[in-house]
VMD Tcl script that draws the C-alpha trace (Angstrom):
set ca {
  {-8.49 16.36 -13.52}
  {-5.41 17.66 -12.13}
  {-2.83 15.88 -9.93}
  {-3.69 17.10 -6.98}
  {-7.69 16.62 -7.83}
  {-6.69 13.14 -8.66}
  {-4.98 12.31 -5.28}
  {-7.31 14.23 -3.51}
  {-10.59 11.68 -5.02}
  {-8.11 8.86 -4.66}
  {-8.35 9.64 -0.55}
  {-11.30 10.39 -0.10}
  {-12.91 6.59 -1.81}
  {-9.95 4.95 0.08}
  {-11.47 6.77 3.18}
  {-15.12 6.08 2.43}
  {-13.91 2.31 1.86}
  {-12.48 2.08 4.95}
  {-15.14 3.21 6.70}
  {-17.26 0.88 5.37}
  {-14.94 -2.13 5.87}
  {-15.20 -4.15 2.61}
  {-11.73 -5.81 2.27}
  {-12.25 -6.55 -1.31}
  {-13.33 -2.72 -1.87}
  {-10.22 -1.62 -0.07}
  {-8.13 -3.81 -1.78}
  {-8.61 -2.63 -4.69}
  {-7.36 0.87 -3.55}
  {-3.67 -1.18 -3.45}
  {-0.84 -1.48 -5.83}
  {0.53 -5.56 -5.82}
  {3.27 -5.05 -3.99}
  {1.59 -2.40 -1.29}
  {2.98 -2.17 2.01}
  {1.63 -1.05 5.30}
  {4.23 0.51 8.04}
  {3.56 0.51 10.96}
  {5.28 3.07 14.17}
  {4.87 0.90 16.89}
  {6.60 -1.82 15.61}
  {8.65 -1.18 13.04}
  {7.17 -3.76 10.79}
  {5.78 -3.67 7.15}
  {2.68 -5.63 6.37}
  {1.22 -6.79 3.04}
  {-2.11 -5.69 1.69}
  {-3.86 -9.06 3.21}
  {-2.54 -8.78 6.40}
  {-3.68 -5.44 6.81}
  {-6.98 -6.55 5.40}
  {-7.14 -9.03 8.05}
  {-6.47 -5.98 10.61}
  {-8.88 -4.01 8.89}
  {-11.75 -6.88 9.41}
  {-10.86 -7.18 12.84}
  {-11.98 -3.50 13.27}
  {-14.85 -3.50 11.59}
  {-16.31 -5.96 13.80}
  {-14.79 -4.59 16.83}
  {-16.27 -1.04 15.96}
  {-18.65 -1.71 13.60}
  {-20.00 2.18 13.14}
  {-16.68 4.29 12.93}
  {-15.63 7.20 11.43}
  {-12.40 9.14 10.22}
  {-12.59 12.81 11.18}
  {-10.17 13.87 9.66}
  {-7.73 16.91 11.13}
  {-5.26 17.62 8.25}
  {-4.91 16.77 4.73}
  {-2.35 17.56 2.85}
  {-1.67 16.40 -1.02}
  {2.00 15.66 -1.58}
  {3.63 15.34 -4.65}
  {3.28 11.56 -4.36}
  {0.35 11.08 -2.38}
  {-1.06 12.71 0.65}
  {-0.23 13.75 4.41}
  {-3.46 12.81 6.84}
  {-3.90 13.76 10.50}
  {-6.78 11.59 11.76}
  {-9.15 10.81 14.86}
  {-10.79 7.18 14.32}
  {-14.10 7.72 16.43}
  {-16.88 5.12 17.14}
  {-19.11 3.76 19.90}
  {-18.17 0.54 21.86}
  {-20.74 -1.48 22.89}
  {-21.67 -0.68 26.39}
  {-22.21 2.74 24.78}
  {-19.21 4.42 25.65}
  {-16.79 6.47 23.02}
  {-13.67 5.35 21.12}
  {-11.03 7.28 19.82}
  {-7.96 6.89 18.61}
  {-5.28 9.21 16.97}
  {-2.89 8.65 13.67}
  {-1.37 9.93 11.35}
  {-0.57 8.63 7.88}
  {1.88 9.43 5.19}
  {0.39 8.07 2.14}
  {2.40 7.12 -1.63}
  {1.08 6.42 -4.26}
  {2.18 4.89 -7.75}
  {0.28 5.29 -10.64}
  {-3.47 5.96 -9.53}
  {-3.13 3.03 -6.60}
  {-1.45 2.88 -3.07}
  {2.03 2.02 -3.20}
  {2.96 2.24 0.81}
  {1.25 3.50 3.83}
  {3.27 4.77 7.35}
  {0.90 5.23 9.90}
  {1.67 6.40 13.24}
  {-0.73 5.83 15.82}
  {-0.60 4.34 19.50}
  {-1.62 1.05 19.86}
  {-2.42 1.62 23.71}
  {-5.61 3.68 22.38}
  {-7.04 0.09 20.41}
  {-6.86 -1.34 24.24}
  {-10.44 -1.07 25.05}
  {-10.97 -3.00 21.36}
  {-8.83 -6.13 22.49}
  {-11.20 -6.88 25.55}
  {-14.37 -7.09 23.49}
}
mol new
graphics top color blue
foreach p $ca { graphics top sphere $p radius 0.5 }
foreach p [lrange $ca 0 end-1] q [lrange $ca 1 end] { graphics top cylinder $p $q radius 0.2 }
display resetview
């Protein structure tokens, strides 16, 4: 495969992953010394903390899904555009915007700068 073949499998079983919430799956999608960015506040997290973020979700919103809006393969990674979509409990919709700039270093995640609103997870923090 090509480079941009490459990246382009590498995002889409890092997206299946994550919709499936397995930490140790997604995990495994991460370099050692990965780091996740963060818009809102300015702050980069480790690959465990993340994880921890990540577990929170999935039992928050246990059936999501990424639709995805844009994709674009960069020379080091890829460019997404996303919706995260799901169903809350009492039935009614979630959704919540972001994009990501993603880098990666050979084959594995190196750093990930998201930019979403947190104001959108509200309706997650009162479950």
């Amino acid at each position: 495969m090509g480079h941009r073949e490459d990246i382009s499998a590498l995002s889409n079983r890092f997206l299946s992953a994550l919709e499936r919430g397995d930490p140790t799956e997604v995990r495994a999608f991460y370099t050692s010394e990965a780091r996740i960015w963060h818009n809102y506040d300015d702050v980069a997290q480790t690959v465990d903390e993340n994880l921890k973020m990540l577990a929170w979700m999935s039992r928050k919103l246990p059936q999501r899904h990424y639709r995805i809006v844009r994709h674009e393969i960069l020379p080091d990674g890829w460019f997404q555009q996303h919706v995260l979509e799901g169903t809350l409990p009492d039935g009614s919709p979630f959704r919540m915007l972001a994009c990501c700039v993603v880098t990666v270093s050979e084959g594995l995640i190196a750093k990930i700068e998201e930019y979403v609103d947190p104001a959108q997870a509200a309706p997650l923090k009162n479950l």
